[in-house]
Each structure stands twice: as structure tokens, then as C-alpha cells.
N, CA, C, O and CB atoms as a CASP TS submission, in Angstrom:
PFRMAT TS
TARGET T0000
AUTHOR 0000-0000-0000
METHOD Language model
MODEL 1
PARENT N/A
ATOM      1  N   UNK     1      -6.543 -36.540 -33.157  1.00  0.00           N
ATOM      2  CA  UNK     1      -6.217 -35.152 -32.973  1.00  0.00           C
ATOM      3  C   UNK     1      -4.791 -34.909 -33.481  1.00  0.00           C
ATOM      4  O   UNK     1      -3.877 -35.731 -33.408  1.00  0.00           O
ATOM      5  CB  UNK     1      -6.365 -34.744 -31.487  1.00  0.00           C
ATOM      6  N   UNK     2      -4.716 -33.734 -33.982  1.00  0.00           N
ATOM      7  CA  UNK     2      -3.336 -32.852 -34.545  1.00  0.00           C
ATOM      8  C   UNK     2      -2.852 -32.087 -34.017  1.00  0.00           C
ATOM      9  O   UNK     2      -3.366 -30.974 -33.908  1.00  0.00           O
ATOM     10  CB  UNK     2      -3.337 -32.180 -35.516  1.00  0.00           C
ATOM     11  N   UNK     3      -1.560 -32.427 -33.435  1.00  0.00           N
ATOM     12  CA  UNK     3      -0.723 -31.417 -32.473  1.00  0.00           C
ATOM     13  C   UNK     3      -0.415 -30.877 -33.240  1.00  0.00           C
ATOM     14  O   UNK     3      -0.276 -31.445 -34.323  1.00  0.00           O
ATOM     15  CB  UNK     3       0.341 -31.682 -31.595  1.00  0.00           C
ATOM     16  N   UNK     4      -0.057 -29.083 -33.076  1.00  0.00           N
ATOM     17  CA  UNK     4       1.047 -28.668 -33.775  1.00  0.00           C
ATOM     18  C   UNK     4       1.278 -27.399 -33.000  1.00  0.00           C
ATOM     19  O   UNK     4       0.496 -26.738 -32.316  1.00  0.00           O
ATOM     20  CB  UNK     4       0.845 -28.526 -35.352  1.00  0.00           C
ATOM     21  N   UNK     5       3.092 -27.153 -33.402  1.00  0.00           N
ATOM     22  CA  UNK     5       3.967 -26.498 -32.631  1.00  0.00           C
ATOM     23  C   UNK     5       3.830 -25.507 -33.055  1.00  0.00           C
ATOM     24  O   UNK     5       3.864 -25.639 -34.279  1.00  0.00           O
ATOM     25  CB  UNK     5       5.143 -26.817 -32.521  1.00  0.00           C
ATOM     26  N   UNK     6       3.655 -24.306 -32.738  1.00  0.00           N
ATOM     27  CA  UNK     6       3.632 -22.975 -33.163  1.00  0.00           C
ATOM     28  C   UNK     6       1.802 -22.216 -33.683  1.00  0.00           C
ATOM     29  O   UNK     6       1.249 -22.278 -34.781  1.00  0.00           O
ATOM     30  CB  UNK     6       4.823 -23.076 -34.534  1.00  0.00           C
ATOM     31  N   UNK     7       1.393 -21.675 -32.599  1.00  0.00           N
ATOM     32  CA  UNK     7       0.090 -21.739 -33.145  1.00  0.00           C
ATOM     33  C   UNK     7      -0.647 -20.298 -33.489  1.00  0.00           C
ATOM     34  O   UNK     7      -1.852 -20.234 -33.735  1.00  0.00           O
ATOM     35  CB  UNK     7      -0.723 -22.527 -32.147  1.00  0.00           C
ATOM     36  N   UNK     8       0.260 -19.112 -33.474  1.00  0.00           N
ATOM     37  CA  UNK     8       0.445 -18.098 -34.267  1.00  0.00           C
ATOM     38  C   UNK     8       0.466 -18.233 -35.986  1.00  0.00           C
ATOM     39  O   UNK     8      -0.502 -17.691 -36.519  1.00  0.00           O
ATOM     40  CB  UNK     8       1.618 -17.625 -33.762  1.00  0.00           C
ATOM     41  N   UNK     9       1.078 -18.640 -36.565  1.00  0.00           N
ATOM     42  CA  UNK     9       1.455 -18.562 -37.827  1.00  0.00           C
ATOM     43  C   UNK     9       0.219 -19.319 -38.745  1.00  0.00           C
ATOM     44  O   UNK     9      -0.538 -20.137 -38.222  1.00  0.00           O
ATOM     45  CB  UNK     9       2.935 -19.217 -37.938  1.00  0.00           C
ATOM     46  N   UNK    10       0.136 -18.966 -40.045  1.00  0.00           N
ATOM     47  CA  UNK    10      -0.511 -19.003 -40.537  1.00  0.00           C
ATOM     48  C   UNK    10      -0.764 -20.288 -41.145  1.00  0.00           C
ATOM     49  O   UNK    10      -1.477 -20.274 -42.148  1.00  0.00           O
ATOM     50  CB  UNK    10      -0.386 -18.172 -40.967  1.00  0.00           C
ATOM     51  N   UNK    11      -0.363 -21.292 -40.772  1.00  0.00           N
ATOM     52  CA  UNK    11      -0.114 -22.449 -41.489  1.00  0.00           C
ATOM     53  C   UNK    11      -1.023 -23.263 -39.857  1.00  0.00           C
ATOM     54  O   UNK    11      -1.781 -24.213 -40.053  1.00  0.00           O
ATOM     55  CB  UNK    11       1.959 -22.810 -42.048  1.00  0.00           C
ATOM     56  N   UNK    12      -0.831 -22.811 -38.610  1.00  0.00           N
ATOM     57  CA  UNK    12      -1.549 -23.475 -37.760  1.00  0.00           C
ATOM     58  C   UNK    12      -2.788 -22.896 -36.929  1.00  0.00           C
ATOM     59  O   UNK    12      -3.379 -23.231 -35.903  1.00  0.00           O
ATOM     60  CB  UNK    12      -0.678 -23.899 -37.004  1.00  0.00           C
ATOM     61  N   UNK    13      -2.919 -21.622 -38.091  1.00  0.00           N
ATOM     62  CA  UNK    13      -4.460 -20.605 -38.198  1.00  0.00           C
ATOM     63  C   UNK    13      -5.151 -21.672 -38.846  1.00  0.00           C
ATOM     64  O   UNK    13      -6.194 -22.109 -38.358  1.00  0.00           O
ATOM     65  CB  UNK    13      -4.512 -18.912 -39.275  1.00  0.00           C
ATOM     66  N   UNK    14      -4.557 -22.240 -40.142  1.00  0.00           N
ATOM     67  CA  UNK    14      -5.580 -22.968 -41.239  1.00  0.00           C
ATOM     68  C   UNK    14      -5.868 -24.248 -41.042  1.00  0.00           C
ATOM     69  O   UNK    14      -6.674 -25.008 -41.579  1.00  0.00           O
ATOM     70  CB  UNK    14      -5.103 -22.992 -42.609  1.00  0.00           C
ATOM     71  N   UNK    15      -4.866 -24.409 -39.948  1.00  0.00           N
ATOM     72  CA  UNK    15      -5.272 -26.132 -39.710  1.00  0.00           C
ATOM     73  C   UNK    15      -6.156 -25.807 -38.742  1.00  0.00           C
ATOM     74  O   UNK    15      -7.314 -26.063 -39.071  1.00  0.00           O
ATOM     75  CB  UNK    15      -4.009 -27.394 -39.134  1.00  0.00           C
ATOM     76  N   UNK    16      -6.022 -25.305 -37.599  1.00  0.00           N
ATOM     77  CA  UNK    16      -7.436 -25.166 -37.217  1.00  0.00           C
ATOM     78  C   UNK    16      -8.777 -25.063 -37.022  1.00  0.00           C
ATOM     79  O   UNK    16      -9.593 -25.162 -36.106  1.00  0.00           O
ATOM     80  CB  UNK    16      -7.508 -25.005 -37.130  1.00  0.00           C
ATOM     81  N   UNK    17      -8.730 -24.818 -38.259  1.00  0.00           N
ATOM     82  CA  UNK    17      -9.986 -24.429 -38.993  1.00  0.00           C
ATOM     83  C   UNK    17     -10.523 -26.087 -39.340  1.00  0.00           C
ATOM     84  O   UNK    17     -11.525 -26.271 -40.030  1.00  0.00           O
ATOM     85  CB  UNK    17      -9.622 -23.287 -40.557  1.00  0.00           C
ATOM     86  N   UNK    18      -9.886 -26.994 -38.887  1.00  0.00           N
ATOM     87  CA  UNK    18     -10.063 -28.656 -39.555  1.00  0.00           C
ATOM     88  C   UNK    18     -11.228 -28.693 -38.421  1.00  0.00           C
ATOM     89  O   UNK    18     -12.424 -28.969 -38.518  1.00  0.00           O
ATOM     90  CB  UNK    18      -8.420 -30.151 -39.422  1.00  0.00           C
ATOM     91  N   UNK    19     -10.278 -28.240 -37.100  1.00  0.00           N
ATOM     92  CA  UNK    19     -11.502 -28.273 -35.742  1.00  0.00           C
ATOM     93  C   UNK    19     -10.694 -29.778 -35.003  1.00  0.00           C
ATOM     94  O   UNK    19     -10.558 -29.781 -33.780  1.00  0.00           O
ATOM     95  CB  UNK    19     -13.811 -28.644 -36.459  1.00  0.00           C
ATOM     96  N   UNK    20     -10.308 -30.722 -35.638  1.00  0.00           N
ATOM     97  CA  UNK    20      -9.189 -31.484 -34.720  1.00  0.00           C
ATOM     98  C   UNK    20      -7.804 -31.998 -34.666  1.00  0.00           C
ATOM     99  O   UNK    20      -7.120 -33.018 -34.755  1.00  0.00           O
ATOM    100  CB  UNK    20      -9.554 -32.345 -34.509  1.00  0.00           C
ATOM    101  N   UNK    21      -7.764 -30.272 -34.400  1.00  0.00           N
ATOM    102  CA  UNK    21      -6.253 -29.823 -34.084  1.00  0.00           C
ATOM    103  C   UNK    21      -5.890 -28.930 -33.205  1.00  0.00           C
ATOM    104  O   UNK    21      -6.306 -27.777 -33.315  1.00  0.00           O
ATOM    105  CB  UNK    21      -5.658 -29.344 -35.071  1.00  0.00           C
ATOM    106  N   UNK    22      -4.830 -29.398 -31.903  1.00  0.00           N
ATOM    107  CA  UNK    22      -4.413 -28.545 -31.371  1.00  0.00           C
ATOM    108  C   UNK    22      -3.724 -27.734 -31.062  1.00  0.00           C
ATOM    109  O   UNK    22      -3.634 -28.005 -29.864  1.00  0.00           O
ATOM    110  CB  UNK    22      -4.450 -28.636 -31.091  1.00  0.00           C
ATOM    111  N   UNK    23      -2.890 -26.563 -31.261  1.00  0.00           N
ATOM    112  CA  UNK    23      -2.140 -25.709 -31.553  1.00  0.00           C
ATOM    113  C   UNK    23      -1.442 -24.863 -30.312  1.00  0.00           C
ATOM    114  O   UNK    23      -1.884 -23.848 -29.773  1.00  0.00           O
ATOM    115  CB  UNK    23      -2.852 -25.020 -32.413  1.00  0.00           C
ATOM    116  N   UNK    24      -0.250 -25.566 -30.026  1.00  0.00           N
ATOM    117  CA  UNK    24       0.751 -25.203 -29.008  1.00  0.00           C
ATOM    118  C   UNK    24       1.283 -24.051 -29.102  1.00  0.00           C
ATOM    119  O   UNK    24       1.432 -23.913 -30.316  1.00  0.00           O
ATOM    120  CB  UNK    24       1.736 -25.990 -28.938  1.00  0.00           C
ATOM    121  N   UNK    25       1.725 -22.988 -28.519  1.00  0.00           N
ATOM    122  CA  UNK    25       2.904 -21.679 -28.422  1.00  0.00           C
ATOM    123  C   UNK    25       3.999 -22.114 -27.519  1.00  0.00           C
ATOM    124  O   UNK    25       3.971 -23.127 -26.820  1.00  0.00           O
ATOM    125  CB  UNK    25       2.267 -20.141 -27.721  1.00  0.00           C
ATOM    126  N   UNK    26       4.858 -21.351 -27.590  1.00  0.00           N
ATOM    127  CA  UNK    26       5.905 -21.264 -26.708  1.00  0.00           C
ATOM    128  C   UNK    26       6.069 -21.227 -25.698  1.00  0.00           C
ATOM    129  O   UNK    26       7.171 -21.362 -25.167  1.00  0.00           O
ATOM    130  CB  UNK    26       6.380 -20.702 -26.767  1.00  0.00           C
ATOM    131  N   UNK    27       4.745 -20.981 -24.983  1.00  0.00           N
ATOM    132  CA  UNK    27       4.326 -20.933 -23.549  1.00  0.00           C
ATOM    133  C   UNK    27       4.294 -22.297 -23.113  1.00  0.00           C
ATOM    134  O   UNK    27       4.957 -22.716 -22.164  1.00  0.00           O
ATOM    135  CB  UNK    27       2.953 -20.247 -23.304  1.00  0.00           C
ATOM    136  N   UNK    28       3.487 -23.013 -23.840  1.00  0.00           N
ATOM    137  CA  UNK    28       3.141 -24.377 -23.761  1.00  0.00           C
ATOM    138  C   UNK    28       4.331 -25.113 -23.808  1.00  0.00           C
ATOM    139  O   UNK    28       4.588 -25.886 -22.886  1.00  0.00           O
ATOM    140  CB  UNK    28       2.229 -24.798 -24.786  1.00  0.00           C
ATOM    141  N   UNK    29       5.299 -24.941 -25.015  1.00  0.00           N
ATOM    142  CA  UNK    29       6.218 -26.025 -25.395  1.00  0.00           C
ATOM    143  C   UNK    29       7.061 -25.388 -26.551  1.00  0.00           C
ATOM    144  O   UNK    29       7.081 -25.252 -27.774  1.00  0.00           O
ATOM    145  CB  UNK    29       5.412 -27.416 -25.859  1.00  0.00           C
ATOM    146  N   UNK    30       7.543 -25.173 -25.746  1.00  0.00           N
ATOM    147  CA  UNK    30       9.225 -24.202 -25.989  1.00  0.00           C
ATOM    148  C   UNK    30      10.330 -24.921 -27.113  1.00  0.00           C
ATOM    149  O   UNK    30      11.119 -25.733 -26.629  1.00  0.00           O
ATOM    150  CB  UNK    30      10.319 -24.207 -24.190  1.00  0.00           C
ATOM    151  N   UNK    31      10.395 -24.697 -28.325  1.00  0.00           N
ATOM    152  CA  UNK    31      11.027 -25.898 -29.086  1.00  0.00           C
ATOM    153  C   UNK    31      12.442 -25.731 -28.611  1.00  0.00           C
ATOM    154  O   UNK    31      13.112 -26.631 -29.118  1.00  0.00           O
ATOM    155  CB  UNK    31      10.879 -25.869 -30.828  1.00  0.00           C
ATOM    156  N   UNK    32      13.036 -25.102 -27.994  1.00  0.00           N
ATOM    157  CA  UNK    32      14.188 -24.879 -27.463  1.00  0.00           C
ATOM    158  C   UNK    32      14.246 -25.733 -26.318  1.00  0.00           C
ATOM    159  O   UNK    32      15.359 -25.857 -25.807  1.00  0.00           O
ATOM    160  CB  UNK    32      14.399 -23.539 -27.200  1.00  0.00           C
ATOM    161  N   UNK    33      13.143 -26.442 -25.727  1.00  0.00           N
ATOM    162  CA  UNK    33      13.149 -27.143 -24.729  1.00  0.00           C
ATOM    163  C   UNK    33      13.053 -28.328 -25.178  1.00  0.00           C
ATOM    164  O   UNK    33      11.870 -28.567 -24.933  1.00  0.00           O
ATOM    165  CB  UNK    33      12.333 -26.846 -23.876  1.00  0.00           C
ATOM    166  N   UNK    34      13.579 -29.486 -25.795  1.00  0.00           N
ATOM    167  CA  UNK    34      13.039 -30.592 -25.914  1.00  0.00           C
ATOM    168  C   UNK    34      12.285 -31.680 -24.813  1.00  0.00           C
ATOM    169  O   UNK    34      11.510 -32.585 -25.125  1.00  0.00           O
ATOM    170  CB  UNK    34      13.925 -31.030 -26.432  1.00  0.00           C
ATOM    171  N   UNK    35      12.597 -31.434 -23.885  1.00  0.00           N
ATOM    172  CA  UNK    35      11.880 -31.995 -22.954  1.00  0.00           C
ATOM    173  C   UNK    35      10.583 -31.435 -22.697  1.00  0.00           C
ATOM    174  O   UNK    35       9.765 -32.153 -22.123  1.00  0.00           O
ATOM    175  CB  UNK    35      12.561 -32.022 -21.906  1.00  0.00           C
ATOM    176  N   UNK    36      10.257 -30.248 -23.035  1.00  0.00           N
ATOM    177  CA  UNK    36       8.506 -29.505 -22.849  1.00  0.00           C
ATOM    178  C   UNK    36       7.776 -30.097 -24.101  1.00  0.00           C
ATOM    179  O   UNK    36       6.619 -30.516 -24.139  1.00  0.00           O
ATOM    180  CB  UNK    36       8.384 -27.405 -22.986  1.00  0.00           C
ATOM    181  N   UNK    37       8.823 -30.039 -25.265  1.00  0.00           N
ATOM    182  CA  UNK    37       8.124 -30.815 -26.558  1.00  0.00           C
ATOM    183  C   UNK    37       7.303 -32.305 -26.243  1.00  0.00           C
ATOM    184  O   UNK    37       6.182 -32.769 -26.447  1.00  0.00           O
ATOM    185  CB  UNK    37       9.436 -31.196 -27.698  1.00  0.00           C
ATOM    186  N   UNK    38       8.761 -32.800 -25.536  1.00  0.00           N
ATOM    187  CA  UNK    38       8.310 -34.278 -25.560  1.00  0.00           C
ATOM    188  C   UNK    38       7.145 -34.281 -24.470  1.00  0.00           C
ATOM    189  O   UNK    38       6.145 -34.861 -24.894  1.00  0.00           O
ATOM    190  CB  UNK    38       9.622 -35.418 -25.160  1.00  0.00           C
ATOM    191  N   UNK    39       7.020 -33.796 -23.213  1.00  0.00           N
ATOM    192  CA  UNK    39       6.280 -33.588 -22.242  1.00  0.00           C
ATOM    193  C   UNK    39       5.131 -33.764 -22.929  1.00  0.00           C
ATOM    194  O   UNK    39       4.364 -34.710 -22.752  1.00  0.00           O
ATOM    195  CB  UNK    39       6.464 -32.429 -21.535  1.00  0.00           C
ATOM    196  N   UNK    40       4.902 -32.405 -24.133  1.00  0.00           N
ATOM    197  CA  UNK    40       3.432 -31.994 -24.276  1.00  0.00           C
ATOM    198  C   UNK    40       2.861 -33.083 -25.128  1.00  0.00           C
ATOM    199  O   UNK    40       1.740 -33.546 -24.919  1.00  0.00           O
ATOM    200  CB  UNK    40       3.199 -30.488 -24.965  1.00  0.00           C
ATOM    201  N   UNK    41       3.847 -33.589 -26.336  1.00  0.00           N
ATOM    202  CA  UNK    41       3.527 -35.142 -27.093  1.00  0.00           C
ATOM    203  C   UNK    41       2.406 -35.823 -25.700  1.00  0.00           C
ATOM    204  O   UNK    41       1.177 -35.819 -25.631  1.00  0.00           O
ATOM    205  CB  UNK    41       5.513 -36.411 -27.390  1.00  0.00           C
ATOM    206  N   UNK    42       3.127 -36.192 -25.025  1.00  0.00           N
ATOM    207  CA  UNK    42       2.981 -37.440 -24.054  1.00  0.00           C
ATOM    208  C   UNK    42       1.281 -36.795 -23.584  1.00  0.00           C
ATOM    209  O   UNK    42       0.286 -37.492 -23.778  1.00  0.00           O
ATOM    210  CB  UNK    42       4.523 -37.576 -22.466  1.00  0.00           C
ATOM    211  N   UNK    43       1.226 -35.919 -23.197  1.00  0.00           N
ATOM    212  CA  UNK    43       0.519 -35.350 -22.543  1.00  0.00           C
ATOM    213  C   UNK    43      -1.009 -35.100 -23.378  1.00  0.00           C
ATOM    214  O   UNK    43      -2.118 -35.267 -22.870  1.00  0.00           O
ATOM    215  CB  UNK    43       1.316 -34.236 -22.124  1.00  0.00           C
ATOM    216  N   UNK    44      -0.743 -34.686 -24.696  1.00  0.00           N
ATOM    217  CA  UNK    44      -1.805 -34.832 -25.636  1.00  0.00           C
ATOM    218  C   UNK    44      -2.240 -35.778 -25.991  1.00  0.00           C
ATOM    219  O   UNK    44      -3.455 -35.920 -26.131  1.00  0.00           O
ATOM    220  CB  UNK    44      -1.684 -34.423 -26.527  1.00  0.00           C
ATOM    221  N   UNK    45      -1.185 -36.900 -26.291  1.00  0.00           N
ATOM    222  CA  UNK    45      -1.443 -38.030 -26.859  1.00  0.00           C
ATOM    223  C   UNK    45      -2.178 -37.730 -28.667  1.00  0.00           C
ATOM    224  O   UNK    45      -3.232 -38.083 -29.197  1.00  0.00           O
ATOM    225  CB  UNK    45      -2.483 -38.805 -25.674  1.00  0.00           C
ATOM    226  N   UNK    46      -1.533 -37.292 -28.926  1.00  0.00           N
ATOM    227  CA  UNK    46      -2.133 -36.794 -30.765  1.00  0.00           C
ATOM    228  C   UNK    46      -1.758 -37.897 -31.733  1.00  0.00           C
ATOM    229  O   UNK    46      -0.658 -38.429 -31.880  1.00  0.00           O
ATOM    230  CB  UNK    46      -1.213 -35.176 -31.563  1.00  0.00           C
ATOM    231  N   UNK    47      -2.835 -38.119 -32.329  1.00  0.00           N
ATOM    232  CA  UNK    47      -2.764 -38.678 -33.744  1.00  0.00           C
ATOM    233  C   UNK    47      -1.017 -38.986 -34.668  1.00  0.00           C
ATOM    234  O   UNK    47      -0.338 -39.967 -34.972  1.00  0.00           O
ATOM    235  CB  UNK    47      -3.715 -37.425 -34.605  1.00  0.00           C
ATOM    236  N   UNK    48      -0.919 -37.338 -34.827  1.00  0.00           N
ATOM    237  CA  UNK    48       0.289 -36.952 -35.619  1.00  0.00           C
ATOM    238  C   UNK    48       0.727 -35.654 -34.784  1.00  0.00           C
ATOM    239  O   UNK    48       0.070 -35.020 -33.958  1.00  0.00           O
ATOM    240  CB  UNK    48      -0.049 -36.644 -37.337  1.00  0.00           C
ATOM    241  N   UNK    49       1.980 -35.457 -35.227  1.00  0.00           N
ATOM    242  CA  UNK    49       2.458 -33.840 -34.825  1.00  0.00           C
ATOM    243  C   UNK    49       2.906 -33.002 -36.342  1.00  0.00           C
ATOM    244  O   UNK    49       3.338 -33.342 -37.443  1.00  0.00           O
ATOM    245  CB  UNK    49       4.112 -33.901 -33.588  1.00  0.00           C
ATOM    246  N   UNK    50       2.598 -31.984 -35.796  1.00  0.00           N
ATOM    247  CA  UNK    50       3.253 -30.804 -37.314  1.00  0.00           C
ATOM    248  C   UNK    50       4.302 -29.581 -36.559  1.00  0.00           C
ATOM    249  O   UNK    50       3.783 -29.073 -35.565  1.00  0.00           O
ATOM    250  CB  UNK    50       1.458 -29.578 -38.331  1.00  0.00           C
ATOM    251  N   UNK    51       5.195 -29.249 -36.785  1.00  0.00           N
ATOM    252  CA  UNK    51       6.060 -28.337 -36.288  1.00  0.00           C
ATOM    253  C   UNK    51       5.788 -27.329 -37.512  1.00  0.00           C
ATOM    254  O   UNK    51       6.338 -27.458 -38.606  1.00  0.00           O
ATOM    255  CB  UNK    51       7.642 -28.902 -35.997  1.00  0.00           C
ATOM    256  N   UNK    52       4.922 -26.361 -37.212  1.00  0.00           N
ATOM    257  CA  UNK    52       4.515 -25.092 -38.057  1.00  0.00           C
ATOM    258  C   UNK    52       5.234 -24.002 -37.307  1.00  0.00           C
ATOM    259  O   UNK    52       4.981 -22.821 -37.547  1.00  0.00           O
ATOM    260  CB  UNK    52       2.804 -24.784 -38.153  1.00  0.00           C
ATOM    261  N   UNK    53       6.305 -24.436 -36.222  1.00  0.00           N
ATOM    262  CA  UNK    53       7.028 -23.245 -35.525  1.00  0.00           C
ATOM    263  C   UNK    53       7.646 -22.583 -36.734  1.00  0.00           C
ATOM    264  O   UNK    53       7.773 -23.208 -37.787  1.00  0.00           O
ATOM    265  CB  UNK    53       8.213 -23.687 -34.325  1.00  0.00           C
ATOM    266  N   UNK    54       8.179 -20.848 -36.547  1.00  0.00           N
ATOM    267  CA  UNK    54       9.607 -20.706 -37.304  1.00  0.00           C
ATOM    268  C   UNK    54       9.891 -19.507 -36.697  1.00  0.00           C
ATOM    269  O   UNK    54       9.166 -18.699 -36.116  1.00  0.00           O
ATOM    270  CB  UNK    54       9.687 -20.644 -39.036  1.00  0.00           C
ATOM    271  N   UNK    55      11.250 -19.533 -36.968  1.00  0.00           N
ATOM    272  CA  UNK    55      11.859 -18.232 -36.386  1.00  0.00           C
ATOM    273  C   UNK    55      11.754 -17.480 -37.482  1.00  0.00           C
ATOM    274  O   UNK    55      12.467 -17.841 -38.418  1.00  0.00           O
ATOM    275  CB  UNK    55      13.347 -18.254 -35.810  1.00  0.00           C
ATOM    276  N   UNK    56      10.870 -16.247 -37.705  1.00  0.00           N
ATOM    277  CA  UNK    56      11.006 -15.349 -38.254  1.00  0.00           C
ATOM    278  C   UNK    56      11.641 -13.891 -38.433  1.00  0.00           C
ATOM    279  O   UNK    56      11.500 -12.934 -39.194  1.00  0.00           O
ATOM    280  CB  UNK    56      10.366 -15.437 -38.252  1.00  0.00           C
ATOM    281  N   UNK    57      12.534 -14.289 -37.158  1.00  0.00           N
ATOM    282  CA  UNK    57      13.427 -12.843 -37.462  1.00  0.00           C
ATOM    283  C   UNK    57      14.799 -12.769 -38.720  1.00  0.00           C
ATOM    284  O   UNK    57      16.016 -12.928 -38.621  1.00  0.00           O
ATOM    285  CB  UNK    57      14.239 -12.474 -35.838  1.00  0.00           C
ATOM    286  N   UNK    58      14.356 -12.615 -39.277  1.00  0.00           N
ATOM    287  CA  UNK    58      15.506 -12.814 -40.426  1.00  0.00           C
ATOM    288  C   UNK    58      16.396 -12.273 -40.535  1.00  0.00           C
ATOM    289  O   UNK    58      17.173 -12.943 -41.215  1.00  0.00           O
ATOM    290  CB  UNK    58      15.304 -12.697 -41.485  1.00  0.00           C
ATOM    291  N   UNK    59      17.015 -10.906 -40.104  1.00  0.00           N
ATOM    292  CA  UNK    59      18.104 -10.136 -39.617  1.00  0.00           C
ATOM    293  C   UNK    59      18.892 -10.337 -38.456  1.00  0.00           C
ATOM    294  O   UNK    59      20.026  -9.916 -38.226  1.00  0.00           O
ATOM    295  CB  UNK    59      17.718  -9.078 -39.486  1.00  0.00           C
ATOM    296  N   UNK    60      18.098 -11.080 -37.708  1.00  0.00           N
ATOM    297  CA  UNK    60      18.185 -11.617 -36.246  1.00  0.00           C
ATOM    298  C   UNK    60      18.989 -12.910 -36.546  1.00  0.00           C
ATOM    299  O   UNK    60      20.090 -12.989 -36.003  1.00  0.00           O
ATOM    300  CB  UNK    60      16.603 -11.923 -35.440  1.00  0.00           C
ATOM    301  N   UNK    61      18.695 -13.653 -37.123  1.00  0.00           N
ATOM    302  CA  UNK    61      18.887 -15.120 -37.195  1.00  0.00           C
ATOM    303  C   UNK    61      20.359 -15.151 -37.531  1.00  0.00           C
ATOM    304  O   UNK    61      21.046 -16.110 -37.181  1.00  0.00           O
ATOM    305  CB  UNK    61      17.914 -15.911 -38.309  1.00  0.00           C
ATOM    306  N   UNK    62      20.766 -14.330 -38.068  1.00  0.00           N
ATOM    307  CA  UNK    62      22.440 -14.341 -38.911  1.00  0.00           C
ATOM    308  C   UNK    62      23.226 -13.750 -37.486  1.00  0.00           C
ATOM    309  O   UNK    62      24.450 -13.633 -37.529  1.00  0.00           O
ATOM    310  CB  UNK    62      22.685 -12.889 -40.741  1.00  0.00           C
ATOM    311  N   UNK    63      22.611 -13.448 -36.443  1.00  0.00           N
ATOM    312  CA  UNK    63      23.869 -13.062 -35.580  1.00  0.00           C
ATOM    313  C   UNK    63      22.985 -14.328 -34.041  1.00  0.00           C
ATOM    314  O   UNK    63      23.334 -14.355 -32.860  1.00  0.00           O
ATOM    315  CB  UNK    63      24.080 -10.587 -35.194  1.00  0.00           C
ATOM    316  N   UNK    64      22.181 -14.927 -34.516  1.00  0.00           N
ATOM    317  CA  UNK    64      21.561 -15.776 -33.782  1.00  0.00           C
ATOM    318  C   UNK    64      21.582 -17.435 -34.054  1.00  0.00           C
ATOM    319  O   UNK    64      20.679 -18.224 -33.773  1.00  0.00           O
ATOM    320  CB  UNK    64      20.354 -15.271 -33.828  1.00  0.00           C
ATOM    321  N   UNK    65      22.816 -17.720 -34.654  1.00  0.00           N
ATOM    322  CA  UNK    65      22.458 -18.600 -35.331  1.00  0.00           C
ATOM    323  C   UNK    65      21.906 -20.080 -34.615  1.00  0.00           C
ATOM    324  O   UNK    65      21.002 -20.728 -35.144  1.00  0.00           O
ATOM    325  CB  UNK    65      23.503 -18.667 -36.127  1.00  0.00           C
ATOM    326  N   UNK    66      22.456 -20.435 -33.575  1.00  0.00           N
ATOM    327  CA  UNK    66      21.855 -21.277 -32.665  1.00  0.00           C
ATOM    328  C   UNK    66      20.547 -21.530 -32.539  1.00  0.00           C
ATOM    329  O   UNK    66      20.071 -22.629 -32.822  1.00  0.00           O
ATOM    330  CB  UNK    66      22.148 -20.968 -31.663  1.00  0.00           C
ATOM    331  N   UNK    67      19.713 -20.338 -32.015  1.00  0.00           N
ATOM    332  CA  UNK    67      18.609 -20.072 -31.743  1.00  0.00           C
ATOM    333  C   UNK    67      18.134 -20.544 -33.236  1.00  0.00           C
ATOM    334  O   UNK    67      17.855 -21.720 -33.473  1.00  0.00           O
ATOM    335  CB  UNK    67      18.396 -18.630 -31.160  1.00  0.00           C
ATOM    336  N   UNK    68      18.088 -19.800 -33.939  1.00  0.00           N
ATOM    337  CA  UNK    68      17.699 -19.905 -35.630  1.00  0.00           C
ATOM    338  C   UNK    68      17.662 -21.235 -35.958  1.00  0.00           C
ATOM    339  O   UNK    68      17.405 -21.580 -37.112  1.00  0.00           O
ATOM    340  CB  UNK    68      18.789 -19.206 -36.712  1.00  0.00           C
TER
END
């Protein structure tokens, strides 16, 4: 099985479509949290991981840069 981080975006719409892959949100595992990341690793136990997260606010990001 295929973890991956961010499961909105269109890159972990299409992996889905494989059928074994599972696709985390922010609810789940907060990339701002590294410890919910690592949690959910442990917890899935997956094959591989893919980080298909991104911050897409792009106007946002320049006075956000941390977050970004």
C-alpha cells in the first residue's frame, strides 16, 4: 500500500485510481505536525510514502513564509 500526504490535489486523485493507495488530509496528518506524520507512517504501515501535499496559496505564502 501507498501512503500519501495530501489527498485533495490532483496528483493523489490519480493515484488513487491505482486502488492501493491511501490518501491522508490534514485532518489525519497535519504536515506541520511531524509527529501526526510520523504517527500515521507507523500506523499504516505502507509500502512507500508520497507527499503530494502543497501549499497553494501563492499570495499568501510571501507574507507566510514559515508555513509555506
Amino acid at each position: 500500500m501507498i501512503l500519501v500526504f495530501g489527498d485533495t490535489g490532483q496528483v493523489a486523485r490519480e493515484l488513487q485510481q491505482l486502488g492501493t493507495v491511501m490518501a491522508l488530509g490534514r485532518e489525519e496528518a497535519n504536515l506541520s505536525d511531524p509527529q501526526a506524520c510520523a504517527d500515521a507512517i507507523r500506523h499504516h504501515s505502507p509500502d512507500a510514502v508520497i507527499n503530494a501535499a502543497a501549499y497553494t496559496a501563492v499570495d499568501k505564502a510571501e507574507t507566510d513564509k514559515e508555513k509555506a
